[in-house]
VOGU-3710 file (C-alpha; in Angstrom, 3 decimals, decimal comma):
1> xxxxxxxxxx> 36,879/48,577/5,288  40,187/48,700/3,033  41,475/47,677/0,066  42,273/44,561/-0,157  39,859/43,378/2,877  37,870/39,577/2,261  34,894/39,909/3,074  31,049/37,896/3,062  28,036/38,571/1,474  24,892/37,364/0,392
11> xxxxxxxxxx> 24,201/36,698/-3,093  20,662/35,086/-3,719  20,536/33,731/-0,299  23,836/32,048/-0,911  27,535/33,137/0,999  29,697/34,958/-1,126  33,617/35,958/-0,633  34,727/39,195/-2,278  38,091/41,446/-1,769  37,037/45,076/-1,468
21> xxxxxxxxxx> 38,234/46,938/-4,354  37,003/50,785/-4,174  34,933/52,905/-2,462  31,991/54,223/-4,663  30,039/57,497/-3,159  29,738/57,902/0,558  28,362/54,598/1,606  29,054/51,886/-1,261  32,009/49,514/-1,768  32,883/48,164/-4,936
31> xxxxxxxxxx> 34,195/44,736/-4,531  36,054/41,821/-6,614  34,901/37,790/-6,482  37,183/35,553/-7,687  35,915/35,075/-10,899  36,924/38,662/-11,462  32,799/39,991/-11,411  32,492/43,399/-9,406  29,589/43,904/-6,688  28,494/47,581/-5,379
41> xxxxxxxxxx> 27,561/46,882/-1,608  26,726/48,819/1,169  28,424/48,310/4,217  24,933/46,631/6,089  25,371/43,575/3,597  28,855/42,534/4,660  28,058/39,558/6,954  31,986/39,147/7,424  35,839/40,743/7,412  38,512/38,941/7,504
51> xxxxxxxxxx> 40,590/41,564/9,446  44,511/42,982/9,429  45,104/41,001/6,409  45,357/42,212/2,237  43,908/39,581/-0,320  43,742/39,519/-3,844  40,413/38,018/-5,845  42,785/34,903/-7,138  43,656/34,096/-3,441  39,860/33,593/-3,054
61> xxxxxxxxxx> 39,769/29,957/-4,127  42,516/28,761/-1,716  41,336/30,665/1,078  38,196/28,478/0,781  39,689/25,222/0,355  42,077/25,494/3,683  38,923/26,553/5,347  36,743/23,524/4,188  38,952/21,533/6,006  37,669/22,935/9,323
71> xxxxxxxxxx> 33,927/22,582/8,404  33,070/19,901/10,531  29,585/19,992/11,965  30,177/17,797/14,275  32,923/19,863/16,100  29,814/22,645/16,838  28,356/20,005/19,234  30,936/19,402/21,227  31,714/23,178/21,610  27,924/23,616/22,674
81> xxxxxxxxxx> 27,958/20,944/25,323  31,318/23,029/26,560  29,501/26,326/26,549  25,435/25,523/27,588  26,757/24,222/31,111  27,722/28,664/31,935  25,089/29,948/29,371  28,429/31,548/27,835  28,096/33,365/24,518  30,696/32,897/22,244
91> xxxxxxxxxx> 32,132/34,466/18,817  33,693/33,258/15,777  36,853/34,750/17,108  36,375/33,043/20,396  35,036/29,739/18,718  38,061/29,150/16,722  40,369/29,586/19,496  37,762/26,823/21,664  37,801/23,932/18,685  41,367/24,775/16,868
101> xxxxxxxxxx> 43,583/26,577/19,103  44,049/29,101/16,462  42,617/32,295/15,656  44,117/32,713/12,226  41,876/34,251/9,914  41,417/30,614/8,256  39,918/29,177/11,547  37,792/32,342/12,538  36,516/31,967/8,739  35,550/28,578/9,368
111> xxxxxxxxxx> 34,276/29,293/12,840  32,232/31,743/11,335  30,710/29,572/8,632  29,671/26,791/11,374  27,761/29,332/13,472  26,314/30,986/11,045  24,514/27,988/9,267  23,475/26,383/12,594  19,642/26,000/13,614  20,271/24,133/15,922
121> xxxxxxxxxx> 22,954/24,233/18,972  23,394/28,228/18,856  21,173/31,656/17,954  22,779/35,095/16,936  22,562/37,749/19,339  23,807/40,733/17,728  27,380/40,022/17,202  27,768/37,224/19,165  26,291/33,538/19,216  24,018/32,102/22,975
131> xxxxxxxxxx> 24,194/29,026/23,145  20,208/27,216/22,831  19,071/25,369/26,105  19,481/21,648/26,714  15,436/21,771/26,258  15,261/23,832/23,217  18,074/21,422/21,159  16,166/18,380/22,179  13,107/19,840/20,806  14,602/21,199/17,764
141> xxxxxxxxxx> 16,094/18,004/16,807  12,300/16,212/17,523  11,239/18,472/14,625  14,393/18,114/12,248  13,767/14,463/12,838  10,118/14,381/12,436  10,511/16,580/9,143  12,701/14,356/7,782  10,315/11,273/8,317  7,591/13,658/6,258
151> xxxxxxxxxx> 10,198/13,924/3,996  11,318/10,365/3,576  7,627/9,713/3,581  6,798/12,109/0,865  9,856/10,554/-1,255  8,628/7,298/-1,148  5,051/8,209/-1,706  5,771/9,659/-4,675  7,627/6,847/-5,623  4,808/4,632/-5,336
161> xxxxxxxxxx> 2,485/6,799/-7,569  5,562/6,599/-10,540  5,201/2,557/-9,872  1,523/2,743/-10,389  1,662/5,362/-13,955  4,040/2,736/-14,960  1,327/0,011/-14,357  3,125/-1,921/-11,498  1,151/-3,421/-8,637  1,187/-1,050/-6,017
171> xxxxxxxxxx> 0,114/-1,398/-2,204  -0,397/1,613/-0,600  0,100/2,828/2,660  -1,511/3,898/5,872  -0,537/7,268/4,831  -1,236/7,572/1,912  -4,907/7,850/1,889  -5,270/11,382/3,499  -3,199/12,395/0,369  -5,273/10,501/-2,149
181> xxxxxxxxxx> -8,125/11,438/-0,607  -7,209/15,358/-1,200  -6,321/14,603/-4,725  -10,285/13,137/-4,745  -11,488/16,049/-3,095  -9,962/18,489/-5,757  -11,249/16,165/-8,528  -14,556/15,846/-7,150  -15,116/19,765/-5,884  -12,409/21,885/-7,673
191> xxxxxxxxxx> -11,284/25,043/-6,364  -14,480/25,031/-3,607  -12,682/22,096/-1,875  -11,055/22,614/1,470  -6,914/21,645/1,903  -6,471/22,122/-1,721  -2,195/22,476/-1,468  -1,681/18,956/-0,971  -3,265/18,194/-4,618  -1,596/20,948/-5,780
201> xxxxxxxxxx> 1,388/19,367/-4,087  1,252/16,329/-5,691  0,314/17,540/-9,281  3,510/19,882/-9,322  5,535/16,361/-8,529  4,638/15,003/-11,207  4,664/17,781/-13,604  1,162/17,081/-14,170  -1,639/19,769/-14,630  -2,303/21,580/-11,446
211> xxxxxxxxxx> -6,593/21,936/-12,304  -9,165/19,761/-11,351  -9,014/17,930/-14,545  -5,406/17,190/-13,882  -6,212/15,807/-10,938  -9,431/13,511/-12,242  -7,216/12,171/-15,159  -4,060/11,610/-12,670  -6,671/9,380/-10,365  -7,606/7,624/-13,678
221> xxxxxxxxxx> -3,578/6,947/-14,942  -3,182/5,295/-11,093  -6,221/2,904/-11,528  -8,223/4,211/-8,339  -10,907/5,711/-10,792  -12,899/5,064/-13,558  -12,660/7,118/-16,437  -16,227/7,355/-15,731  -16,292/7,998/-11,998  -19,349/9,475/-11,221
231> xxxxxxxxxx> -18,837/12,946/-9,882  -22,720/13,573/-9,272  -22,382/10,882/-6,897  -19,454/11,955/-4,931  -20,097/15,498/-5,052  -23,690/14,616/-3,210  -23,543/13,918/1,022  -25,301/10,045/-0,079  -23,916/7,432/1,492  -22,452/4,277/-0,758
241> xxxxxxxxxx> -21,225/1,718/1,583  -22,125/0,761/4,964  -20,989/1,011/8,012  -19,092/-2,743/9,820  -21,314/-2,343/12,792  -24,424/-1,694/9,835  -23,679/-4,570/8,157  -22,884/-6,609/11,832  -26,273/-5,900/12,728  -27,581/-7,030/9,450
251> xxxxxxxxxx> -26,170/-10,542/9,751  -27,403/-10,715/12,900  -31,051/-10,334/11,808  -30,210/-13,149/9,514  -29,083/-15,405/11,427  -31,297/-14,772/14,839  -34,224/-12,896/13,263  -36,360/-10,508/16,416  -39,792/-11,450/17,807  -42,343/-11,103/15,225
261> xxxxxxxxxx> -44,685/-8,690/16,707  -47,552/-10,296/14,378  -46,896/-13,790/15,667  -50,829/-14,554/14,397  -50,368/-13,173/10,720  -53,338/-14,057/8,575  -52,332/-17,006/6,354  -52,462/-16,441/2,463  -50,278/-19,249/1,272  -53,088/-20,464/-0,356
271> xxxxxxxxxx> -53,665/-17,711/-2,925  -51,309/-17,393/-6,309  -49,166/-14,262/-6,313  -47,801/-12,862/-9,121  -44,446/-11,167/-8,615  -44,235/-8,507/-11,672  -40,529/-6,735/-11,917  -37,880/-5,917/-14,318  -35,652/-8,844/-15,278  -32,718/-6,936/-13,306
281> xxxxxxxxxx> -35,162/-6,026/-9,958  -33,604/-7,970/-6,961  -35,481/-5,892/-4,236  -38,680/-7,938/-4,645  -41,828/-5,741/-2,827  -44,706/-6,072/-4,075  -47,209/-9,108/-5,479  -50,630/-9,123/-7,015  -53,495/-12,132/-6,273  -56,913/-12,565/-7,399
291> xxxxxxxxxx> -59,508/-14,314/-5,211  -62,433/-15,624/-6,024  -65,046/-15,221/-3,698  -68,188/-17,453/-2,987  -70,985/-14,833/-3,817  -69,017/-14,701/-7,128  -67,400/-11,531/-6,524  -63,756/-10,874/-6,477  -60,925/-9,807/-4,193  -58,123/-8,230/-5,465
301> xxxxxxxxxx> -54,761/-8,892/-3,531  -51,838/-6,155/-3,123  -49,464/-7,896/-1,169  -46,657/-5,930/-0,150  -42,987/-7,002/1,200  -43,020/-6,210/5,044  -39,482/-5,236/5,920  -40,322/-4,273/9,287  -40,647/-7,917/10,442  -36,710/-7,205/10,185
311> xxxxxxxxxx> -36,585/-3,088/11,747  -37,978/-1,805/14,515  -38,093/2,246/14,856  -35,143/3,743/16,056  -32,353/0,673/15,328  -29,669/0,855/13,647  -31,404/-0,571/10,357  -34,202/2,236/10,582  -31,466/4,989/11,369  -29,411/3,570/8,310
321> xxxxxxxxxx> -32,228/3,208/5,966  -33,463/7,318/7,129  -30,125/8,522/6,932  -30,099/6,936/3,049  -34,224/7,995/2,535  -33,981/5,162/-0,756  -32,521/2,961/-3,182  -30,441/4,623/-5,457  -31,050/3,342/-9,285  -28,214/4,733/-11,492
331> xxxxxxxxxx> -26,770/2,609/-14,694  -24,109/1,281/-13,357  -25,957/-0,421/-9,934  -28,459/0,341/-7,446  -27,186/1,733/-3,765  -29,614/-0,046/-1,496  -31,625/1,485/1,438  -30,969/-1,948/3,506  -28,192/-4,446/3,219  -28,650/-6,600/0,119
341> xxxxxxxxxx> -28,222/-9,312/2,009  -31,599/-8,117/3,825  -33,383/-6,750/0,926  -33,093/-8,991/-1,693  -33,371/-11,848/0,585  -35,740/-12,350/3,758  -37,817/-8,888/2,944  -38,306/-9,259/-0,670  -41,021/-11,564/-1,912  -39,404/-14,542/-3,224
351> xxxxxxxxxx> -40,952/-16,833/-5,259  -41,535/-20,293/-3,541  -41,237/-19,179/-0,452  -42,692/-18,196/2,765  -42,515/-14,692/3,060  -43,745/-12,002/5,498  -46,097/-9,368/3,981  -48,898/-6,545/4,298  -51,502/-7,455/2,050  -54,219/-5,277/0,862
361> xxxxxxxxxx> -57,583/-7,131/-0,010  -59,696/-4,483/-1,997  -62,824/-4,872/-3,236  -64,337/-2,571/-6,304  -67,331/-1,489/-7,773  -68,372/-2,295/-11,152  -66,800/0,783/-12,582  -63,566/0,385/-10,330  -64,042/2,535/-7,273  -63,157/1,190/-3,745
371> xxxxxxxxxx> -66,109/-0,534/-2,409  -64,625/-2,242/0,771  -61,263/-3,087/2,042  -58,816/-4,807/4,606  -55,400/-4,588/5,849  -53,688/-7,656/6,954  -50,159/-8,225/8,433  -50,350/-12,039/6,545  -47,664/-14,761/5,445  -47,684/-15,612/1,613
381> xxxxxxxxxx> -46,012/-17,586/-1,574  -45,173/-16,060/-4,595  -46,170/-18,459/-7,183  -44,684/-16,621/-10,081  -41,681/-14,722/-10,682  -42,727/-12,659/-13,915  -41,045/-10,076/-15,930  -43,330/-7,310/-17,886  -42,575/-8,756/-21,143  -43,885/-12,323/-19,627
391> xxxxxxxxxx> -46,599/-10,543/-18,456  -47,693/-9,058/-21,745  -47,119/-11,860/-23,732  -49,312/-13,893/-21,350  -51,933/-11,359/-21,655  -51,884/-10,820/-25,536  -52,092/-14,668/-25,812  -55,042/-15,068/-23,476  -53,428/-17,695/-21,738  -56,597/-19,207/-19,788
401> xxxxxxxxxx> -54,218/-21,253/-17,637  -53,837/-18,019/-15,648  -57,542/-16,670/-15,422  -56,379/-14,614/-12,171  -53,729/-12,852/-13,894  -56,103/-11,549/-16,955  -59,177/-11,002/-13,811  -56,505/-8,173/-12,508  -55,349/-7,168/-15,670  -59,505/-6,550/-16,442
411> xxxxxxxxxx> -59,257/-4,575/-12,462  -56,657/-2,392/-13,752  -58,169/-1,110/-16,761  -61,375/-0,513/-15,117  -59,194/1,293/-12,013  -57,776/3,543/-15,171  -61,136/4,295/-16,784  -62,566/5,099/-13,102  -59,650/7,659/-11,947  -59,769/9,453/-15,013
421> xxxxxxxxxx> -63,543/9,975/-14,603  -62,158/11,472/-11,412  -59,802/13,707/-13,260  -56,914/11,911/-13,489  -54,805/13,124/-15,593  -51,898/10,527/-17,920  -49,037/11,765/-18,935  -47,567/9,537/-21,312  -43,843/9,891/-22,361  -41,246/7,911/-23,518
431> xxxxxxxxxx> -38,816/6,819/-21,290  -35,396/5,136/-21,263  -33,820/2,575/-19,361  -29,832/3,096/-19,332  -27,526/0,303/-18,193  -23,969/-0,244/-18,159  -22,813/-3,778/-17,517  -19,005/-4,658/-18,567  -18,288/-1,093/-20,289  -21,107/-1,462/-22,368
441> xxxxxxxxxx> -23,785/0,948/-22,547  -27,602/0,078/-23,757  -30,266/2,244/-24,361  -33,574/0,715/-24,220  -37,316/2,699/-24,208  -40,079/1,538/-21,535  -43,054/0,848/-23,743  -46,062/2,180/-21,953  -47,339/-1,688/-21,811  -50,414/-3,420/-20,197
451> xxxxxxxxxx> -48,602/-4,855/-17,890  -46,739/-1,627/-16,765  -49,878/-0,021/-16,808  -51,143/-3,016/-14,751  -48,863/-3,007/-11,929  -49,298/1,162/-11,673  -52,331/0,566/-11,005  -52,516/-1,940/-8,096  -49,802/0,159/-6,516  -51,943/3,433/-7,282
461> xxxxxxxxxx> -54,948/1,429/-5,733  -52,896/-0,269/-2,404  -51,941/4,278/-1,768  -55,351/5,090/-1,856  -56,384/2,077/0,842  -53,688/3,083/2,984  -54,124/6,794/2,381  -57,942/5,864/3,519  -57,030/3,844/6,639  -54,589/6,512/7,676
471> xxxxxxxxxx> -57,525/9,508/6,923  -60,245/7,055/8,775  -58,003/6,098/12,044  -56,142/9,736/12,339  -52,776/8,506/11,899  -49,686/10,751/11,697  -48,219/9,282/7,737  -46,738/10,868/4,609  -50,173/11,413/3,157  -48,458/12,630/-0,849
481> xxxxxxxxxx> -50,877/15,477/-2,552  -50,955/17,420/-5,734  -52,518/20,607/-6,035  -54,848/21,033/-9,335  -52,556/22,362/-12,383  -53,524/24,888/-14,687  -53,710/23,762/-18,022  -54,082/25,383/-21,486  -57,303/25,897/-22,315  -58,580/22,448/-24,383
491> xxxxxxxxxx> -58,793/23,910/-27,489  -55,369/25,059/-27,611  -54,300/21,671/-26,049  -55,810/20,268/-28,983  -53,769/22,485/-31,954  -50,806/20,384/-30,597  -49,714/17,234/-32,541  -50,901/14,250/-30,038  -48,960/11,936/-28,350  -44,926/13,505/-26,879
501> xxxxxxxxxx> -45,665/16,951/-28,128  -49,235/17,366/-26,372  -47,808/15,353/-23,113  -44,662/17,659/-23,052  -47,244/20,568/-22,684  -49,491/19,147/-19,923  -46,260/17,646/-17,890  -44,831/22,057/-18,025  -48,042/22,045/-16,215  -47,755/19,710/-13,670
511> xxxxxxxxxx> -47,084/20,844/-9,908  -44,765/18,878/-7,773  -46,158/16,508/-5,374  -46,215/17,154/-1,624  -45,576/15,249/1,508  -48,080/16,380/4,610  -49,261/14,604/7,774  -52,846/15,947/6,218  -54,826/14,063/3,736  -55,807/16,374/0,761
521> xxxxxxxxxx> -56,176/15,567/-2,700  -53,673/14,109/-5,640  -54,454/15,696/-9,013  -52,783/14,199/-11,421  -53,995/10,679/-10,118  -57,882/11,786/-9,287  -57,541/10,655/-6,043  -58,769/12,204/-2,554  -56,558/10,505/-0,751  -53,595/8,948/-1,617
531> xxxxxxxxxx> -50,186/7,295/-0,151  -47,103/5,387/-1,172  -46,649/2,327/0,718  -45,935/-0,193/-1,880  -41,821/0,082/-1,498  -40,875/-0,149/2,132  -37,743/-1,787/0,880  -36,672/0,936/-1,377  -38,127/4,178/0,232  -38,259/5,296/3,549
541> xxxxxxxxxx> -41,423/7,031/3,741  -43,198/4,080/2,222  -41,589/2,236/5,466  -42,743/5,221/8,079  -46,575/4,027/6,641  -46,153/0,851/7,537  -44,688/1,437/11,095  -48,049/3,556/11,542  -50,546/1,321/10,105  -49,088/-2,160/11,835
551> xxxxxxxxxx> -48,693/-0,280/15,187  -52,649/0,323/14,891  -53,516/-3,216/13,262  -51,886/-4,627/16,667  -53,851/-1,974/18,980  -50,735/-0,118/19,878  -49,773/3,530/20,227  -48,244/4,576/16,628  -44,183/4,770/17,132  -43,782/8,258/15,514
561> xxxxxxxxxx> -45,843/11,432/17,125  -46,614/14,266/14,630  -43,563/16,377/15,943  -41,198/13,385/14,975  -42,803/12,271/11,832  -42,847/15,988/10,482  -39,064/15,924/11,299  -38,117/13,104/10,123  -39,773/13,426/6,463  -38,040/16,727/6,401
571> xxxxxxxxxx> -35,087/15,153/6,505  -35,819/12,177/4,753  -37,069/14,197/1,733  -34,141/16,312/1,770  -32,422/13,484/1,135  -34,579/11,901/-1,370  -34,599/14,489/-4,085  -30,485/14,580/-3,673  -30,953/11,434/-4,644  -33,277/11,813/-7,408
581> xxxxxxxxxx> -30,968/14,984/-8,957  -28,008/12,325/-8,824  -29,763/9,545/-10,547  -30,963/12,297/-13,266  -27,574/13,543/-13,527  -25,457/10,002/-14,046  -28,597/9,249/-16,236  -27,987/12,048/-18,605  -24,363/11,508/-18,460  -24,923/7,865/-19,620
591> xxxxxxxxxx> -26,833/9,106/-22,126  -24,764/11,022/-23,771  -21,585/8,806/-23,377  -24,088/6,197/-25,273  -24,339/8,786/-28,385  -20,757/9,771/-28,037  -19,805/6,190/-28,653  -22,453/6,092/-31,676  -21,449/9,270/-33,388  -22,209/8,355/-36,714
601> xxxxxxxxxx> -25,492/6,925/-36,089  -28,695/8,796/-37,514  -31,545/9,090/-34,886  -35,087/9,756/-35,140  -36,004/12,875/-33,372  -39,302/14,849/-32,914  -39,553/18,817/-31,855  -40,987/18,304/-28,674  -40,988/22,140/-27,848  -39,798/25,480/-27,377
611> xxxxxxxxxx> -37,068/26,060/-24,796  -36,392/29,951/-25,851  -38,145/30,462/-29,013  -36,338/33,756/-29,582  -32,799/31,850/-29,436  -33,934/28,820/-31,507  -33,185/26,742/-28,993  -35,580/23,917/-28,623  -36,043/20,747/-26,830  -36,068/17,295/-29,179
621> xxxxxxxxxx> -36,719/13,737/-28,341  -34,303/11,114/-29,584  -37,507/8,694/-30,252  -35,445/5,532/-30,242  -33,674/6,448/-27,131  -36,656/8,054/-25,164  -33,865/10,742/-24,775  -34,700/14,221/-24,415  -32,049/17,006/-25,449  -31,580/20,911/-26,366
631> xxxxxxxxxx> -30,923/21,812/-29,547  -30,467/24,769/-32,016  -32,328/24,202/-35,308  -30,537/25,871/-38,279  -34,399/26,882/-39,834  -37,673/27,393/-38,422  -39,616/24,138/-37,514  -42,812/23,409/-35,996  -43,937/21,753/-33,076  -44,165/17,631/-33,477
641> xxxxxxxxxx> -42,057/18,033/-36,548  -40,107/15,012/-37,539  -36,349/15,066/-38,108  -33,145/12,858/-39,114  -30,205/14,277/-36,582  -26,688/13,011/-36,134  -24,277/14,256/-33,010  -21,522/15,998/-34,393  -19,964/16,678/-31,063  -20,555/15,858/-27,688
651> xxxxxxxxxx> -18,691/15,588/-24,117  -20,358/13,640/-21,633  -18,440/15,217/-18,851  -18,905/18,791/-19,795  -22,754/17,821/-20,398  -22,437/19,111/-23,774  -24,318/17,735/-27,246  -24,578/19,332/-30,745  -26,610/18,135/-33,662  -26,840/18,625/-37,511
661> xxxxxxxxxx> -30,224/18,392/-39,177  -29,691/15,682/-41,824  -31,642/15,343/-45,198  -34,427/12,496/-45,202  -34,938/10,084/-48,076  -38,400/11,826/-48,822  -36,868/15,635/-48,550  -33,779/14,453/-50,943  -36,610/12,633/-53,547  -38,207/15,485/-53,850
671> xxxxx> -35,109/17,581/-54,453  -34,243/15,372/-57,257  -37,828/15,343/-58,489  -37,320/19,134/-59,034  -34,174/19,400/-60,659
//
């Protein structure tokens, strides 16, 4: 190199023309751009001399604009198809002389330029350019061309996500659900989801937040979720919707229902069933009756909804409803086990109607223990569709137009008095009912009433039948037990204030229930043997029972062996606490949004009990709201203590509440009674 040589170089990745002014040390030039800036290179970063020709930095500029004319792309193709044919390398020296005739330093420049920013006709091979294979180009230009389609793609999806922040109508594409659905992923899971960089991708875009949160508020802003989108939910492996060929098979039932395999049910139109639910219950499955025998004694009725008139073991209704394991109850809607279309139609109990069912006739002792029962696979007709409140009302008027209902109601207490002479043991709490319907949130507490107590009962007493059949005939079903819990000694039971405070302490207590294929005994409802098989609608074990126990009515082998049965509750319970955790969860969230929206609202509370007495953290129920929520106490208080509290802060999302203590009426009397 000289004085006075132009030569190339690479300045952040972009070409660069320089003159070479001085050497500096052994190695290092010093050169000039045109805008008069000096460079210190060493020789290995020169990517090109123009050779046997002196420039000056202000030449730069013109040097470049005669070459420019020469930089035609184009021209680079045509010189490729000349050169592939021989496999002949080429250089810019060589090039210019092949496209212009002319090797001035100009057209070697410009030769230079086109082979150096090709991808895609020729590769460098040490000083020269090979020209790439007919094969290679065609493939090369498949992926420029493909890349540019992602790119095109990618323009316009983004395009369509400004539309929809700007609150246009937007329809999306085929393609642009995998990306939505990553942006849900991230939302939903946060940095434990899988393929996080096309969130990430999409976030940076827009300049938005490149967290999980961004992401949840950025689905929001488009409209796909609800401000309230219920993570529990989509973070848990339940199904929500079913499946075309689910919902196919469903409609089929309808409209051709199967064989009934109990073609001589036992008729039972003639009794009156009462139908007890919640005003919002649409998955009708249970009914009560009340015979009245000719020796003056009296049959009690449990009839319960037989949805396997509908399923058969192993269909694609049974596989659906194991794969779910229940009904999902949250505030917002239930997620059925069946299709509603099935449920709340043909296999729920509706009321003028002819309906399929498995009815337990029970008789009882004086003092309410079983004395004698049947199972039937029968046909009835709900006479009455009745809410609790009608129920209670009807019973605290003595309405003697319905003698049957107050004969069962009479059943049920005795049933209660005769369990806990067994040892049952009641926990009574308070308990809220959350629902959202059109944004609004409300808050009501299940009074512990007759008529709840009632229907407990029946269902308590239809478990133990079954449970009994089962034991008697050795069949393989979810028998439920509950070993004995160790309480506190009575007398300190008794120190505690009664009612929430005293139940709080027994329910610590309280083992879980178990599932076994082995009758044993259930605790907490005095029972030796007990069952659930009063929701075959709604839960799937409930369903397994009655596969079991109709399979025997008819004489038949039972469909599921011990092997299968013990598998399949394994899943199925898997399933169902998921379930259970999610409807806690989005229950608690409701919860919480309710008091958020009520800040300035006063609530009852009552110090229910110690969470880590040495932290003063406690646990307090909200008594208006049944709701049940940590909190730090500013002074000691005692156990059953009753306090005014107000939320001064809370995030429903974050699962975070805080209270303040606030004066009563009676504590700021007396404070002005002693000043």
């Amino acid at each position: 190199m000289q004085k006075g040589t132009l030569i190339e170089f690479r300045l952040h990745g972009d070409r660069r023309l320089a003159v070479a002014e001085r050497p500096e040390g052994k190695k290092h030039w010093i050169v000039i751009d045109e805008r008069g800036q000096s460079h210190t290179l060493h020789p290995r970063q020169v990517t090109y001399e123009v050779a046997d020709q002196s420039y000056k930095p202000t030449e730069i500029p013109q040097f470049l604009a005669e070459v420019q004319n020469y930089l035609d792309p184009s021209s680079l193709e045509v010189a490729w198809e000349l050169l592939v044919e021989d496999g002949e390398s080429t250089t810019p020296a060589l090039l210019a002389q092949l496209l212009f005739s002319d090797q001035s330093p100009a057209f070697c420049y410009a030769a230079h330029s086109l082979l150096s920013e090709d991808k895609l006709y020729f590769k460098q091979k040490g000083d020269s350019y090979e020209p790439r294979s007919v094969t290679q180009v065609a493939e090369i230009k498949h992926q420029v061309a493909v890349e540019a389609q992602r790119q095109r793609e990618w323009q316009e999806f983004l395009a369509r996500l400004e539309m929809a922040l700007a609150g246009e109508s937007v329809e999306w594409g085929s393609g642009d659900r995998p990306r939505l659905d990553t942006l849900e992923r991230f939302a939903t899971l946060g940095e434990t989801a899988n393929h996080r960089t096309p969130a990430l991708e999409i976030l940076a875009a827009l300049k938005r937040p490149e967290t999980p949160q961004g992401a949840f508020q950025l689905l929001v802003d488009l409209g796909l979720w609800s401000v309230h989108e219920n993570l529990f939910l989509r973070r848990s492996q339940l199904p929500v919707e079913f499946s075309t060929k689910v919902i196919d098979v469903a409609h089929g039932r309808l409209q051709s229902p199967p064989p009934d395999a109990h073609p001589d049910r036992l008729d039972l139109t003639h009794l009156k069933v009462y139908t007890i639910d919640d005003e919002s219950t649409r998955e009708i499955d249970d009914g009560l009756s009340l015979e009245y025998l000719p020796d003056g004694r009296e049959r009690l009725w449990i009839h319960i909804a037989d949805p396997t008139r509908w399923v058969e073991p192993g269909d694609e209704l049974d596989l659906e409803a194991r794969r779910r394991g229940t009904t999902v109850y949250l505030p917002t809607g239930m997620i059925p086990m069946f299709p509603s279309d099935l449920a709340t139609g043909p296999m729920s109990l509706i009321q003028g109607q002819i309906c399929c069912a498995l009815s337990f006739g029970v008789l009882l002792t004086a003092e309410g223990a079983v004395e004698d029962y049947s199972i039937h696979v029968s046909r009835i007709k709900p006479t009455y569709r009745l809410t609790y409140e009608d129920v209670d009302e009807m019973l605290q008027l003595g309405i003697t137009a319905e003698p049957e209902l107050n004969g069962i109601a009479e059943w049920a207490r005795r049933r209660d008095r005769w369990r806990h002479a067994q040892g049952a043991i009641s926990i009574r709490m308070p308990e809220s009912s959350i629902k959202v319907q059109d944004d609004e949130v409300v808050v009501n507490v299940l009074e512990d009433s007759q008529a709840r107590q009632l229907v407990a009962e029946m269902m308590i007493l239809a478990g133990e039948v079954a449970a009994h059949y089962g034991q008697t005939h050795g069949l393989y079903m979810p028998f439920r037990n509950q070993t004995q819990p160790e309480l506190p000694p009575e007398e300190e039971l008794m120190q505690l204030p009664a009612g929430p405070v005293r139940a709080c302490a027994i329910r610590r207590c309280m083992p879980r229930s178990e599932m076994s294929l082995t009758p044993a005994r259930h605790a907490s409802l005095g029972l030796d043997t007990y069952t659930q098989v009063t929701s075959p609608i709604r839960r799937y074990t409930d369903l397994l029972a009655h596969f079991q126990i109709k399979a025997h009515l008819r004489g038949e082998p039972t469909p599921f062996s011990s092997d299968v049965m013990q598998e399949v509750l394994a899943s199925v319970s898997t399933t169902a606490y998921e379930a259970v955790l999610v409807e806690r969860q989005t229950n608690r969230y409701w919860g919480l949004e309710f008091l958020r929206r009520h800040t300035g609202e006063v609530w009852q509370a009552m110090m229910l009990r110690w969470l880590r007495e040495h932290e003063n953290l406690g646990l307090i129920l909200l008594e208006e709201l049944g709701l049940e929520l940590a909190w730090r106490p500013s002074r000691s208080m005692e156990l059953g203590e009753r306090i005014q509290v107000r939320v001064t802060y809370v995030d429903p999302r974050q699962d975070i509440v805080q209270f303040e203590e606030m004066a009563s009426y009676e504590t700021m009397a007396q404070t002005a009674t002693s000043l």
